[in-house]
N, C-alpha and C positions, 0 to 999 in steps of 0.2 A: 504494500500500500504506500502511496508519496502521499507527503503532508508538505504544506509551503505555509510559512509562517514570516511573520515579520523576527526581524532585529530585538526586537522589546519582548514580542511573545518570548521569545527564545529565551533571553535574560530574566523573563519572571517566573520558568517554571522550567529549569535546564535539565534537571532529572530525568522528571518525565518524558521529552523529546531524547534524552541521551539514553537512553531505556528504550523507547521506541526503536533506535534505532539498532538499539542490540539487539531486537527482537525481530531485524531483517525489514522493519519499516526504512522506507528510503523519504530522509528527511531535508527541505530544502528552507531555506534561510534566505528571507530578500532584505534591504534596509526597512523599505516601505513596503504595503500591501501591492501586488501587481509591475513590478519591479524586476530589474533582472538579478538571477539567484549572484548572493557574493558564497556562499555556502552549500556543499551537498553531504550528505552521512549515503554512504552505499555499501548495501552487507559485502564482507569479502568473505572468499570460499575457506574454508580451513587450509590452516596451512598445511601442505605435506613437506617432508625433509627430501630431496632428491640424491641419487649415489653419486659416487666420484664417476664412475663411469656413466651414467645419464647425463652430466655435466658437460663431460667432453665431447659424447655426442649430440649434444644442442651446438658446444661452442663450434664442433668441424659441419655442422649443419650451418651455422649463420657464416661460418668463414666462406663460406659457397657462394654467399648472395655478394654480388659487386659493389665495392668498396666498402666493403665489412670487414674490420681484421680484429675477431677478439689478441684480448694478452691477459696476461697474470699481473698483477699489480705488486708491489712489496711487500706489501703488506699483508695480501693474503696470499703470496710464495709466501713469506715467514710464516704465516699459522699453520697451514699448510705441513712445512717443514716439521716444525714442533708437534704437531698432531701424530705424523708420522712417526718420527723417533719415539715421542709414545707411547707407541704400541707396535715399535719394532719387534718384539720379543712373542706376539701374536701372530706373526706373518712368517717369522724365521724357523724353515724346517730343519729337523735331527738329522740330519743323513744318516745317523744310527742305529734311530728308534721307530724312522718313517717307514712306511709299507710306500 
């Protein structure tokens, strides 16, 4: 359901619209009645976590389209990195004990 409300509405009764919109109501906000929206609330889907490997294949899916070129930033090569190391001890097989 969209509700459109003024500026004032909004400030006399914020709960209630901020509830609304938790509840997947799609809430819009004008200064004045009839006005164009300065504000929208719109339900977002849950979030899912995606794998390291679904990753790479969006980013070599978007490196395809012309003049797309993803990259790894520093900052998440460092997490990254640290993540890794981690849980090196997880991924490291026994050559002795493995089948």
């Amino acid at each position: 359901m969209t509700v459109r409300i003024t500026e004032a509405e909004f400030s006399n009764d914020v709960r209630t619209f901020l509830d609304r919109a938790a509840q997947g109501d799609e809430v819009t906000i004008e200064r004045g009645a009839g006005t164009r929206p300065i504000f929208l609330t719109v339900q977002q889907p849950p979030h899912r976590h995606i794998t390291l490997d679904e990753s790479i294949a969006r980013a070599r899916e978007l490196e395809s389209r012309p003049g797309y070129q993803p990259f790894v930033d520093d900052d998440f090569a460092k997490d990254l990195e640290e993540i890794v190391a981690s849980r090196r001890h997880e991924y490291v097989r026994d050559p002795w004990n493995d089948e």
